[in-house]
PyMOL Python script that loads the backbone (N, CA, C, O; Angstrom):
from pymol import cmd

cmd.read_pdbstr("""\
ATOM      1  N   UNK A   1      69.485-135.469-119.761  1.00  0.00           N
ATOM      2  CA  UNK A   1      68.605-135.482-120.895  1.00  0.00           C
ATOM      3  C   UNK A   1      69.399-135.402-122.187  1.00  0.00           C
ATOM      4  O   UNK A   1      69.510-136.308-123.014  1.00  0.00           O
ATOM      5  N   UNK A   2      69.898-134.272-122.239  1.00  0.00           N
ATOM      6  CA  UNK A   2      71.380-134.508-123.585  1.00  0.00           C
ATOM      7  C   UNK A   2      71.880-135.585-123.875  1.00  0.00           C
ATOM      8  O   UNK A   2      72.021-135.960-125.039  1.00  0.00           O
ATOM      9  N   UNK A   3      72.343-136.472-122.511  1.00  0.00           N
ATOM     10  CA  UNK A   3      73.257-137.509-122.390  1.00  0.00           C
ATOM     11  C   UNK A   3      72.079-138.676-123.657  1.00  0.00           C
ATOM     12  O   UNK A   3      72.417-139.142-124.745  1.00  0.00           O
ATOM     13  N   UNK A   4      71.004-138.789-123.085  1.00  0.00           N
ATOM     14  CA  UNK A   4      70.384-139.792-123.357  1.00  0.00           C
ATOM     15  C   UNK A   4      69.541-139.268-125.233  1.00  0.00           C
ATOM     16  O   UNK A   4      69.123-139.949-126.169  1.00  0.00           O
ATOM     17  N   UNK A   5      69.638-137.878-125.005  1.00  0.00           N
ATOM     18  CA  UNK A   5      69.314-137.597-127.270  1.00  0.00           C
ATOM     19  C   UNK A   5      70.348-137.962-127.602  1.00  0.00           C
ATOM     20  O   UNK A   5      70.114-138.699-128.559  1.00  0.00           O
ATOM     21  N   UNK A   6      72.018-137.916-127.339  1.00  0.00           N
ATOM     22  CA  UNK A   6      73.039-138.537-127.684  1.00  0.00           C
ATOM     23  C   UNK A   6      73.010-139.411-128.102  1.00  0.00           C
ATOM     24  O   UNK A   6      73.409-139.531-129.260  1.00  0.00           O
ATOM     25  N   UNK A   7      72.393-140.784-127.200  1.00  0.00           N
ATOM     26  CA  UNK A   7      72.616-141.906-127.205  1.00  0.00           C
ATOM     27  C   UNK A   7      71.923-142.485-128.083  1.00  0.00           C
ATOM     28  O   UNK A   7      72.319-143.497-128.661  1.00  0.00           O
ATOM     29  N   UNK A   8      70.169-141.619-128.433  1.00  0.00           N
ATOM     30  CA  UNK A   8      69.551-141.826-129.516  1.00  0.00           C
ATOM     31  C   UNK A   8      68.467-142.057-129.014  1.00  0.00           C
ATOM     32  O   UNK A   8      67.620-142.164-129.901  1.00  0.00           O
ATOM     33  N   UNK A   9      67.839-142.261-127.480  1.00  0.00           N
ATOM     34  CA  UNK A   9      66.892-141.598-127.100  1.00  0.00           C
ATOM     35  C   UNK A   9      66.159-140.364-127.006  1.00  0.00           C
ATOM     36  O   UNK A   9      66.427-139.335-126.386  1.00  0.00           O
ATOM     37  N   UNK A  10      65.062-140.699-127.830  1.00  0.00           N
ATOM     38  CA  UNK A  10      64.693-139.573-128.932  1.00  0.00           C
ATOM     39  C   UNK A  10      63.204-139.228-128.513  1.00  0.00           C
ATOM     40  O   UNK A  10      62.657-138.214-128.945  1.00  0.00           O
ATOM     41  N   UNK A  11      62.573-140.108-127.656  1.00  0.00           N
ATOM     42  CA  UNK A  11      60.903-139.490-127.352  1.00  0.00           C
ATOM     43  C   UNK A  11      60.989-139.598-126.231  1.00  0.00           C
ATOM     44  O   UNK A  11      61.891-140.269-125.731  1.00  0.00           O
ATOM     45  N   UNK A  12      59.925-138.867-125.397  1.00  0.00           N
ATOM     46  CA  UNK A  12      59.384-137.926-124.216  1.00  0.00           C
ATOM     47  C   UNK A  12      59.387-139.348-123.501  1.00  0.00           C
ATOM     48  O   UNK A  12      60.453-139.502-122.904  1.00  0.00           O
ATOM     49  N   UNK A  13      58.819-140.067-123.416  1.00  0.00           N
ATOM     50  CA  UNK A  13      58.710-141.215-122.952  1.00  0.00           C
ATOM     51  C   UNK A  13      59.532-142.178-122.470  1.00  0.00           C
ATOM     52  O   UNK A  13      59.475-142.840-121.433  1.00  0.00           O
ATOM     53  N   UNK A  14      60.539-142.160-123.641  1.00  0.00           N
ATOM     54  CA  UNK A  14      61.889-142.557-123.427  1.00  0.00           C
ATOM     55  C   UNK A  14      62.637-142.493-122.339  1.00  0.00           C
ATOM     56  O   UNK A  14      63.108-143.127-121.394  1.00  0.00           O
ATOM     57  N   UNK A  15      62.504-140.883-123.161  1.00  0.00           N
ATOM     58  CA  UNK A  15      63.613-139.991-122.052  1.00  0.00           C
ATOM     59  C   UNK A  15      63.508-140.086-120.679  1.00  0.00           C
ATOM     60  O   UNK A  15      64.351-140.375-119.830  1.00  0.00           O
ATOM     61  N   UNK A  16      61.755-139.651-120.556  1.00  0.00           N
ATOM     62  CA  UNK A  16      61.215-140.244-118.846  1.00  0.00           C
ATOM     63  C   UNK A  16      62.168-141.339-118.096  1.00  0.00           C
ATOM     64  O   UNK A  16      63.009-141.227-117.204  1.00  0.00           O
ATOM     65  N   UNK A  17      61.676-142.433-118.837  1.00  0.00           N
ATOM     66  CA  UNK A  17      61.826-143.612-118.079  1.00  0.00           C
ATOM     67  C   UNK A  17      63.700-143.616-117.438  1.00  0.00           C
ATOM     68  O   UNK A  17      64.248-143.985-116.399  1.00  0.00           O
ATOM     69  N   UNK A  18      64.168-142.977-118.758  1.00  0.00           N
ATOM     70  CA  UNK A  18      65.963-143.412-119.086  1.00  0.00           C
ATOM     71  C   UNK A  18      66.411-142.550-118.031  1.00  0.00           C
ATOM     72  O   UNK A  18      67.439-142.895-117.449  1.00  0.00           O
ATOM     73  N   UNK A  19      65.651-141.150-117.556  1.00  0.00           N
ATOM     74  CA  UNK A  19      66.376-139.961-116.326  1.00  0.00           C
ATOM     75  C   UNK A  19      65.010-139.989-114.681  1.00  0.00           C
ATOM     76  O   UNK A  19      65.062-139.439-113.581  1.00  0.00           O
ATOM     77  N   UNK A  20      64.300-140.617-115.125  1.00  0.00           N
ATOM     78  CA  UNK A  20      63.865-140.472-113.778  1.00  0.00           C
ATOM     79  C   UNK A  20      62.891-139.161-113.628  1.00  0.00           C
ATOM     80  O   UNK A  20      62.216-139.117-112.600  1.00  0.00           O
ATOM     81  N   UNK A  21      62.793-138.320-114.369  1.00  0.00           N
ATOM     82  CA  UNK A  21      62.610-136.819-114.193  1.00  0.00           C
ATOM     83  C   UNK A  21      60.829-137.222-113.992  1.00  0.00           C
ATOM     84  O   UNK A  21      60.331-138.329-114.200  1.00  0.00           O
ATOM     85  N   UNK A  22      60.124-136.005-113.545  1.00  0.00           N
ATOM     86  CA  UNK A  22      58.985-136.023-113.370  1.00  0.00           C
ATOM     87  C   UNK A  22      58.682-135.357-114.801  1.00  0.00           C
ATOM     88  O   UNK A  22      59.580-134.694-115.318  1.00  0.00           O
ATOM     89  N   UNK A  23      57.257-135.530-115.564  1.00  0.00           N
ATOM     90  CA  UNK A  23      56.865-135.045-116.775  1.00  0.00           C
ATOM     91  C   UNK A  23      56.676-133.255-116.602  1.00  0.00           C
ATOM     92  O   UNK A  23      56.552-132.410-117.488  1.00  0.00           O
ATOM     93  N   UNK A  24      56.700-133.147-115.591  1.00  0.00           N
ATOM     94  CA  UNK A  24      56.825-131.334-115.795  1.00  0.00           C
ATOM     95  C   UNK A  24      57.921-130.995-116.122  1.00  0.00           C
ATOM     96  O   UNK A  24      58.081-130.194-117.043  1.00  0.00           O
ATOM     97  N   UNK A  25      58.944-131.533-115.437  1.00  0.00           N
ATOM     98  CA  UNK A  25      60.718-131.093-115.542  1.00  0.00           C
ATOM     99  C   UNK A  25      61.270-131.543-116.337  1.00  0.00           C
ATOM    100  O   UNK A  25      62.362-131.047-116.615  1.00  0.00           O
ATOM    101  N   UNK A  26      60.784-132.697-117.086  1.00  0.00           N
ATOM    102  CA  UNK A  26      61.152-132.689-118.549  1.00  0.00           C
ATOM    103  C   UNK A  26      60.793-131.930-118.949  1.00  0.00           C
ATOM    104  O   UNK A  26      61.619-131.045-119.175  1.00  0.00           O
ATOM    105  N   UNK A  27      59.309-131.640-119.361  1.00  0.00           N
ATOM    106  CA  UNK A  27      58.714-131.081-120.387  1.00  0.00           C
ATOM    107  C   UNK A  27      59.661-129.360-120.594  1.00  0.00           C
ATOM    108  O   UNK A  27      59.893-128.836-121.684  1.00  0.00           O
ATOM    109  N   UNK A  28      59.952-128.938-119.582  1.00  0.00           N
ATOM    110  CA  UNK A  28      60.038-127.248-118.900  1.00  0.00           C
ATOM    111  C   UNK A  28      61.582-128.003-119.544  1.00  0.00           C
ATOM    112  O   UNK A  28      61.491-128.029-120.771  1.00  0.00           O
ATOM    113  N   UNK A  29      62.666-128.486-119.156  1.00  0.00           N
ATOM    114  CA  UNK A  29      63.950-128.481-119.861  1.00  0.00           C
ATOM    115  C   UNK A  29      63.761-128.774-121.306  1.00  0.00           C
ATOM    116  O   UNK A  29      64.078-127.793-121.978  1.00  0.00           O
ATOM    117  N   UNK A  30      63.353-129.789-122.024  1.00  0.00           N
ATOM    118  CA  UNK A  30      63.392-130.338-123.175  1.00  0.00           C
ATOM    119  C   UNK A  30      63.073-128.965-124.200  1.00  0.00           C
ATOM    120  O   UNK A  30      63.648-128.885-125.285  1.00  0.00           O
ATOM    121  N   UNK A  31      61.767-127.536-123.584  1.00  0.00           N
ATOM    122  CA  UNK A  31      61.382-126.892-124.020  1.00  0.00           C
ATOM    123  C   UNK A  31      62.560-125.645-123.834  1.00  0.00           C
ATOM    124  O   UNK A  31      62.650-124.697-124.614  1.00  0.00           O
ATOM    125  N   UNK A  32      63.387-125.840-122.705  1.00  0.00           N
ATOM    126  CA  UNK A  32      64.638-124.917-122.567  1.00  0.00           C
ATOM    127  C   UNK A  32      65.433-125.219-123.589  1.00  0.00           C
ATOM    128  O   UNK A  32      65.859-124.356-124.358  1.00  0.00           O
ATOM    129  N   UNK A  33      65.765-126.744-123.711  1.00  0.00           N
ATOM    130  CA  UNK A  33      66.693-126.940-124.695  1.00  0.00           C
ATOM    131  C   UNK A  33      66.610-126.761-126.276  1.00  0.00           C
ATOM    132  O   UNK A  33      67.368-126.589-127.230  1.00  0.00           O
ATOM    133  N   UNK A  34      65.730-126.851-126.099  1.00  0.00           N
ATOM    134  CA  UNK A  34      64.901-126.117-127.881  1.00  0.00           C
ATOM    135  C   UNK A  34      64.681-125.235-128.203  1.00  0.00           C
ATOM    136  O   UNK A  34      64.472-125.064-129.404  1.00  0.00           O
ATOM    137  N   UNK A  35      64.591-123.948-127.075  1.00  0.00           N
ATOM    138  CA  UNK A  35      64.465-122.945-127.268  1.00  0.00           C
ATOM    139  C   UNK A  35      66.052-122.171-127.420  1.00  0.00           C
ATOM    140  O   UNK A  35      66.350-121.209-128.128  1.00  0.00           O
ATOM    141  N   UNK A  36      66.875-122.930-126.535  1.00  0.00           N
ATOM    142  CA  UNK A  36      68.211-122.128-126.577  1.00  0.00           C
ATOM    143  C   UNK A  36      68.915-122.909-127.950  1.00  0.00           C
ATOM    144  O   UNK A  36      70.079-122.643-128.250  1.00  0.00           O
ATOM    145  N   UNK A  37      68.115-123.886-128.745  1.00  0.00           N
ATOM    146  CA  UNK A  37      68.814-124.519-129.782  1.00  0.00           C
ATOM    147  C   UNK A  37      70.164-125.497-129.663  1.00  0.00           C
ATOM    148  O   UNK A  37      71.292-125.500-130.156  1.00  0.00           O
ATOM    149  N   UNK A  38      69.594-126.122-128.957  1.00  0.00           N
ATOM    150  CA  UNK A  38      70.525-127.287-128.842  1.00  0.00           C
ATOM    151  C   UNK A  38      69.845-128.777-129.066  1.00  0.00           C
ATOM    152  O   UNK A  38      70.411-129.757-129.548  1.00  0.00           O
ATOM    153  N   UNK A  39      68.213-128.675-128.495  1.00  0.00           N
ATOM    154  CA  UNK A  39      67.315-130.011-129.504  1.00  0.00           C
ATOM    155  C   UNK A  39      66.862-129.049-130.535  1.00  0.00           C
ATOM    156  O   UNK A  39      67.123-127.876-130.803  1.00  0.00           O
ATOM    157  N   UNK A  40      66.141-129.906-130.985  1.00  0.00           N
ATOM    158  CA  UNK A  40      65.076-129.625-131.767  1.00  0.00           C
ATOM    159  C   UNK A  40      64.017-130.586-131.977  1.00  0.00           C
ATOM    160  O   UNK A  40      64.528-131.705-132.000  1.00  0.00           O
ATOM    161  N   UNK A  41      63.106-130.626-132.097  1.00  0.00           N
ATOM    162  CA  UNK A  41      61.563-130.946-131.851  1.00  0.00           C
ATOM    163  C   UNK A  41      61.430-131.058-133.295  1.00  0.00           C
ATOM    164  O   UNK A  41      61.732-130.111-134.021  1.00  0.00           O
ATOM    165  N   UNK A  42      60.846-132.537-133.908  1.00  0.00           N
ATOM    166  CA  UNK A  42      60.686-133.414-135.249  1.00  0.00           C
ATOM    167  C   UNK A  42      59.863-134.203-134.988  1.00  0.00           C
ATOM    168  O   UNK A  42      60.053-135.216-134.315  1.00  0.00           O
ATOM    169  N   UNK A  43      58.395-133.707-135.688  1.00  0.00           N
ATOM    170  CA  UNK A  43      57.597-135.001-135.889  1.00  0.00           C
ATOM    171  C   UNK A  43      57.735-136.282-136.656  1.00  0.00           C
ATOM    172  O   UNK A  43      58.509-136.386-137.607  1.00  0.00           O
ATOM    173  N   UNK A  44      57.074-137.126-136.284  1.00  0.00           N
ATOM    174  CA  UNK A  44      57.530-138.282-136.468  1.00  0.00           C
ATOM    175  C   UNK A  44      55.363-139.077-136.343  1.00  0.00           C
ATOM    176  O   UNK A  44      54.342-138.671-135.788  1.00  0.00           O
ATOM    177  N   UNK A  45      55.755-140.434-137.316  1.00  0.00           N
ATOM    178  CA  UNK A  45      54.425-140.823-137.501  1.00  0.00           C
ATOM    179  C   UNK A  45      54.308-142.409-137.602  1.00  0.00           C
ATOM    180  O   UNK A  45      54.792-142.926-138.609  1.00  0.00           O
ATOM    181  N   UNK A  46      53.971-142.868-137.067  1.00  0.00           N
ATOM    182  CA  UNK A  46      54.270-144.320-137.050  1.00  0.00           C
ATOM    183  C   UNK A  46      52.968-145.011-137.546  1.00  0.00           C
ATOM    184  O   UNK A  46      52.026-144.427-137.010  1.00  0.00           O
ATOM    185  N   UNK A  47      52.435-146.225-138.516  1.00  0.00           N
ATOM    186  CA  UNK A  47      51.278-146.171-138.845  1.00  0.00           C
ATOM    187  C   UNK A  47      50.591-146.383-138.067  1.00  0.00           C
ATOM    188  O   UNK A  47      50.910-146.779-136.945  1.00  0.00           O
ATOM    189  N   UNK A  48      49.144-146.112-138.578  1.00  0.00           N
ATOM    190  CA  UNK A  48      48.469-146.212-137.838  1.00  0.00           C
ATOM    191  C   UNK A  48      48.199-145.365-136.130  1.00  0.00           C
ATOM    192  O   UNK A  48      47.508-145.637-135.149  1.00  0.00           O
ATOM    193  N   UNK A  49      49.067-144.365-136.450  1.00  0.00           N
ATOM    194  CA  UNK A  49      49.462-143.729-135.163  1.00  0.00           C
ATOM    195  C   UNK A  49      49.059-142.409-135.512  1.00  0.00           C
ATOM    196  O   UNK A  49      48.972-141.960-136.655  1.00  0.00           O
ATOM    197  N   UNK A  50      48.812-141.800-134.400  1.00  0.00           N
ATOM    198  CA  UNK A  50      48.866-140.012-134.437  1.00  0.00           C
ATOM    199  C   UNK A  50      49.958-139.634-134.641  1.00  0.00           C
ATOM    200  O   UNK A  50      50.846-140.477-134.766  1.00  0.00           O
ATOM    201  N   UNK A  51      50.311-138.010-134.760  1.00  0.00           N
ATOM    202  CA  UNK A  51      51.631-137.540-134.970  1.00  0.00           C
ATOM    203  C   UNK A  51      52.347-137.286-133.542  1.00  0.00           C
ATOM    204  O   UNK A  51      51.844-136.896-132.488  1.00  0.00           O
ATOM    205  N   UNK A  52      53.280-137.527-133.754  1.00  0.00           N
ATOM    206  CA  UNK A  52      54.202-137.596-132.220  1.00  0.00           C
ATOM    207  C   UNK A  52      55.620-136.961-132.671  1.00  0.00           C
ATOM    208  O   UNK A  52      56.136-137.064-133.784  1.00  0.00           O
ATOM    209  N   UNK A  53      56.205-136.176-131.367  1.00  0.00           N
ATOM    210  CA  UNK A  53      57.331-135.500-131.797  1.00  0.00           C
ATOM    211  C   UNK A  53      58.797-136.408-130.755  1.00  0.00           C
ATOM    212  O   UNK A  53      58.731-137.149-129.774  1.00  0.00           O
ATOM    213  N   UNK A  54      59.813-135.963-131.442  1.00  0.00           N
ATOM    214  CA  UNK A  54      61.073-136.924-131.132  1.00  0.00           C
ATOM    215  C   UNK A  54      61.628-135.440-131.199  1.00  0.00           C
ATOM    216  O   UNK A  54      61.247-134.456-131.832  1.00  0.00           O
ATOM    217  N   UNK A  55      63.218-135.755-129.840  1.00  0.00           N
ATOM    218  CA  UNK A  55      63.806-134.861-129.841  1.00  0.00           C
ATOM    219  C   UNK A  55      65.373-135.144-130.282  1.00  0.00           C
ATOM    220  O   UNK A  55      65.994-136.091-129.800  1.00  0.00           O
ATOM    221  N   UNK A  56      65.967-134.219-131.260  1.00  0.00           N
ATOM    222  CA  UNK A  56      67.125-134.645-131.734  1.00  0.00           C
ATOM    223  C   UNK A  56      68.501-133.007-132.029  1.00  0.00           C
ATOM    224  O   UNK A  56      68.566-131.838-132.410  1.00  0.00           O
ATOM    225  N   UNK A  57      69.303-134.147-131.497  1.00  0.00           N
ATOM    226  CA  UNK A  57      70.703-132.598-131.120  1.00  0.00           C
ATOM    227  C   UNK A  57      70.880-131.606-132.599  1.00  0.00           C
ATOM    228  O   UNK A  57      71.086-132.175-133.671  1.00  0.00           O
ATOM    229  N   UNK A  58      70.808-130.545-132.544  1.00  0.00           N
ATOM    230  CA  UNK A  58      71.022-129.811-133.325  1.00  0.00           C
ATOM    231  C   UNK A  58      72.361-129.840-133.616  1.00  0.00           C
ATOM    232  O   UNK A  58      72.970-130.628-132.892  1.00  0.00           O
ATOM    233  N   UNK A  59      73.312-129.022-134.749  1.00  0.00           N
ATOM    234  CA  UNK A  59      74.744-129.303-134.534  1.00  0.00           C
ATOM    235  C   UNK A  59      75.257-128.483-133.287  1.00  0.00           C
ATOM    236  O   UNK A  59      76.257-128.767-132.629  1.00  0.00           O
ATOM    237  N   UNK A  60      74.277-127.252-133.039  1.00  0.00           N
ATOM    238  CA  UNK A  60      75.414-126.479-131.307  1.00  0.00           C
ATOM    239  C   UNK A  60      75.055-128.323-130.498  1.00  0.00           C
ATOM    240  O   UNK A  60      76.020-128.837-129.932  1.00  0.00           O
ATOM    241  N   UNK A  61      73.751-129.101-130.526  1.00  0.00           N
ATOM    242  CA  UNK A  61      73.969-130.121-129.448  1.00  0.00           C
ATOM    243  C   UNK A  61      74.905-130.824-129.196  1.00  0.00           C
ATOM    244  O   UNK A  61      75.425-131.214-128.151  1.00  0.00           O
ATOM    245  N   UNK A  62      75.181-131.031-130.741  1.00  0.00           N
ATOM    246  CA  UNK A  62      76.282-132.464-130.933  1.00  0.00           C
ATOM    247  C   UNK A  62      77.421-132.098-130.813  1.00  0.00           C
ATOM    248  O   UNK A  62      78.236-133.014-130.702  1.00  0.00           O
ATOM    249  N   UNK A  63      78.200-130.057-130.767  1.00  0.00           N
ATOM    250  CA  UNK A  63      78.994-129.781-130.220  1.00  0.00           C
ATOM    251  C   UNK A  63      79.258-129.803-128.555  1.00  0.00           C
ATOM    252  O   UNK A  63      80.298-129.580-127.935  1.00  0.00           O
ATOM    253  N   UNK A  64      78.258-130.069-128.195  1.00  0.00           N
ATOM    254  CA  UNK A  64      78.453-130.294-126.561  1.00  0.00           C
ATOM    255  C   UNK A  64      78.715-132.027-126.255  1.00  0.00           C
ATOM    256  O   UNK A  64      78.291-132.583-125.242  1.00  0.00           O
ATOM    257  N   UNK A  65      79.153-132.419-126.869  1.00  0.00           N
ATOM    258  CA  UNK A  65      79.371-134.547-126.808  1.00  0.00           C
ATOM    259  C   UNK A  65      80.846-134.232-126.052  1.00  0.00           C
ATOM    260  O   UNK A  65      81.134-134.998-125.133  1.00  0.00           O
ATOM    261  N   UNK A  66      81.659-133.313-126.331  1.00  0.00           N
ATOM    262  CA  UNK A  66      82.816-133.295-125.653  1.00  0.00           C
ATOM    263  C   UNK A  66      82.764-133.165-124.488  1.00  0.00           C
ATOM    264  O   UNK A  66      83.238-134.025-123.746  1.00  0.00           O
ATOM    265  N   UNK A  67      82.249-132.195-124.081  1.00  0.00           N
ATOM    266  CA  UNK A  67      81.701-131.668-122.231  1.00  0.00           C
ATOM    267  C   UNK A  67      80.830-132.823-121.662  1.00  0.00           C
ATOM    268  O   UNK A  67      80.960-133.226-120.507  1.00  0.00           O
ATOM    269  N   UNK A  68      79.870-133.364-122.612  1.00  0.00           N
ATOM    270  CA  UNK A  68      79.299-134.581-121.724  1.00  0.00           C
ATOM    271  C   UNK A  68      79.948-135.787-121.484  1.00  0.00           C
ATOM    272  O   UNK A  68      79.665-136.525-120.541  1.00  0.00           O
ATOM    273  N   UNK A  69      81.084-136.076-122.570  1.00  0.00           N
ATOM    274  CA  UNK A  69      82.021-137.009-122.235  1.00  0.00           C
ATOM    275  C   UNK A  69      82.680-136.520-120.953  1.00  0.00           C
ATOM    276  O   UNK A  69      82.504-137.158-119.915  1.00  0.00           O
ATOM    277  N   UNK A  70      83.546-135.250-120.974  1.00  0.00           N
ATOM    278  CA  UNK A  70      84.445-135.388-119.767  1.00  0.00           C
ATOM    279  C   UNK A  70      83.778-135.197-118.714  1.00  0.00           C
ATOM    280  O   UNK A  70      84.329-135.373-117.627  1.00  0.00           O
ATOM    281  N   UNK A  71      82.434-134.790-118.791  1.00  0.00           N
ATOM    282  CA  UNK A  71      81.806-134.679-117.749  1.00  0.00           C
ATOM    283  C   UNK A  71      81.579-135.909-116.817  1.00  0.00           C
ATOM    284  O   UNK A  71      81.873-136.034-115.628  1.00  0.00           O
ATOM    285  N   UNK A  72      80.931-136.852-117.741  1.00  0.00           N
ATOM    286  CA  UNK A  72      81.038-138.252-117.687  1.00  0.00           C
ATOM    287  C   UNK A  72      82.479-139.010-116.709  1.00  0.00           C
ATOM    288  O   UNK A  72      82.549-139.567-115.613  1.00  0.00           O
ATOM    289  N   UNK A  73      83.162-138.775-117.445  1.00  0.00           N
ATOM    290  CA  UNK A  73      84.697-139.351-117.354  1.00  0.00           C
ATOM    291  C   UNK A  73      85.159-138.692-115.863  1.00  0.00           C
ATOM    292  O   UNK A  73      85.964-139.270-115.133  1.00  0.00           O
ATOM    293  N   UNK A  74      84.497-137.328-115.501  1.00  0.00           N
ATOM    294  CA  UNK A  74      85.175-136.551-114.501  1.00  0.00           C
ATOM    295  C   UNK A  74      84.239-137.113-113.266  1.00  0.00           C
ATOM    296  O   UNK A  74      84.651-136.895-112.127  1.00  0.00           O
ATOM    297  N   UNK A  75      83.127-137.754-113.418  1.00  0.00           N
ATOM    298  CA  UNK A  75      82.180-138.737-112.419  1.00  0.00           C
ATOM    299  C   UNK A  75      82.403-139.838-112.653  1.00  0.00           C
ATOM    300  O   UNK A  75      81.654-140.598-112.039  1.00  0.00           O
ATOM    301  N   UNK A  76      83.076-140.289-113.247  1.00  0.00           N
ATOM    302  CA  UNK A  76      83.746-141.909-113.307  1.00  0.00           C
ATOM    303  C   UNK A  76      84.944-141.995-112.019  1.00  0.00           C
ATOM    304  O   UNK A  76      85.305-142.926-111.299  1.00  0.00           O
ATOM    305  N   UNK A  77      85.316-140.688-112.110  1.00  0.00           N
ATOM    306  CA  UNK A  77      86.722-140.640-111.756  1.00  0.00           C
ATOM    307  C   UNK A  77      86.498-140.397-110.190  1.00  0.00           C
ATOM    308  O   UNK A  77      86.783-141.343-109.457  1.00  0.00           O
ATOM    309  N   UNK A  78      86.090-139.408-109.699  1.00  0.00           N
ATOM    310  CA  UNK A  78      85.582-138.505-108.896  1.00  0.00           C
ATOM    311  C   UNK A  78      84.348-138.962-107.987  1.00  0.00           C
ATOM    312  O   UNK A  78      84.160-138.706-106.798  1.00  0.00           O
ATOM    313  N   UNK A  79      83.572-139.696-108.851  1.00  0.00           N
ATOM    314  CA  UNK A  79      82.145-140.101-107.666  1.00  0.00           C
ATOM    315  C   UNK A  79      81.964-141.170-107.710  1.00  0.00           C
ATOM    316  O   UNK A  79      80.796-141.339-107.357  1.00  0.00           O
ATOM    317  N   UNK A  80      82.657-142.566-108.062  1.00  0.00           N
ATOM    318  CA  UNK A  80      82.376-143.566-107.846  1.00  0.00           C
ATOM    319  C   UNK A  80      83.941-144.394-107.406  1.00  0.00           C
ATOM    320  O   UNK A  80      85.121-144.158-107.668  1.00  0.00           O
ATOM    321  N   UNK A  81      83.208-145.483-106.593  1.00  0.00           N
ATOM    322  CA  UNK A  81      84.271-146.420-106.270  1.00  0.00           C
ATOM    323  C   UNK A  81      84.157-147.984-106.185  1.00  0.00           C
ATOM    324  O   UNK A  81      83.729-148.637-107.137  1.00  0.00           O
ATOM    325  N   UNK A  82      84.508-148.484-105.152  1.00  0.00           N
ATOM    326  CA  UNK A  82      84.161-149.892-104.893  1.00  0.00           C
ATOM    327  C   UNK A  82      83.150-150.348-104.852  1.00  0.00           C
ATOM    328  O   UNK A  82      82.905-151.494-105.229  1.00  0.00           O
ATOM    329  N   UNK A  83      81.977-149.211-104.181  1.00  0.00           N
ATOM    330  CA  UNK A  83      81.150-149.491-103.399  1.00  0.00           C
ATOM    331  C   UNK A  83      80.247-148.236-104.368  1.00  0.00           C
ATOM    332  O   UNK A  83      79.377-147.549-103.833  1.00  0.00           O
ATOM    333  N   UNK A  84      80.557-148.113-105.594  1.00  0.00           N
ATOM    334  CA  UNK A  84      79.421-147.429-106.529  1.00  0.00           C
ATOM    335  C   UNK A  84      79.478-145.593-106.146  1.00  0.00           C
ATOM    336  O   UNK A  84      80.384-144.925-105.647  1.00  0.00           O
ATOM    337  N   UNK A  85      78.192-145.225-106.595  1.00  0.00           N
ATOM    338  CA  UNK A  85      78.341-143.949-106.157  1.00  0.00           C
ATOM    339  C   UNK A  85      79.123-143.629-104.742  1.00  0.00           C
ATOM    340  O   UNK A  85      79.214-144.611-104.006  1.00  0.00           O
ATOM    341  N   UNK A  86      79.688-142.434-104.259  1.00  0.00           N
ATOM    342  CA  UNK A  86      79.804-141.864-102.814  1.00  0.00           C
ATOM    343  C   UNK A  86      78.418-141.172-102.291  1.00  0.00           C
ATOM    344  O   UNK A  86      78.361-140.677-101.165  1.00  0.00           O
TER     345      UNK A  86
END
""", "prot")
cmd.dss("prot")
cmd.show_as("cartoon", "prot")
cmd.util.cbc("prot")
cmd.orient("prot")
């Protein structure tokens, strides 16, 4: 979920589709991650539209881009091969 506010996937919907997660286990992390301050929760209004909220890295978030890189880099390395995941 981090990986993908990083990237600039920014609504609930988004996010769904981009991790697979079921809408409870988003909802229950996205609300972890906002609470421990690493998103934060920003409405947003598109015309003609109701108000809708987007989630975006706080600066502790955007201090974690390092750990999700090597994290990244350490499953590049480590869990994939010829033949894709192990």
């Amino acid at each position: 979920m981090l990986r993908e506010v990083a990237l600039g996937v920014r609504r609930f919907d988004a996010i769904q589709e981009a991790t697979g997660a079921s809408r409870a286990i988003l909802g229950a992390r996205l609300r972890g991650l906002t609470q421990s301050g690493v998103l934060e929760r920003v409405e947003y209004r598109e015309p003609g539209s109701r108000t809708r909220h987007e989630y975006r890295l706080t600066a502790a978030g955007r201090e974690l881009q390092p750990v999700l890189t090597a994290l990244m880099q350490w499953g590049d390395k480590y869990l994939t091969g010829p033949a894709g995941l192990h």
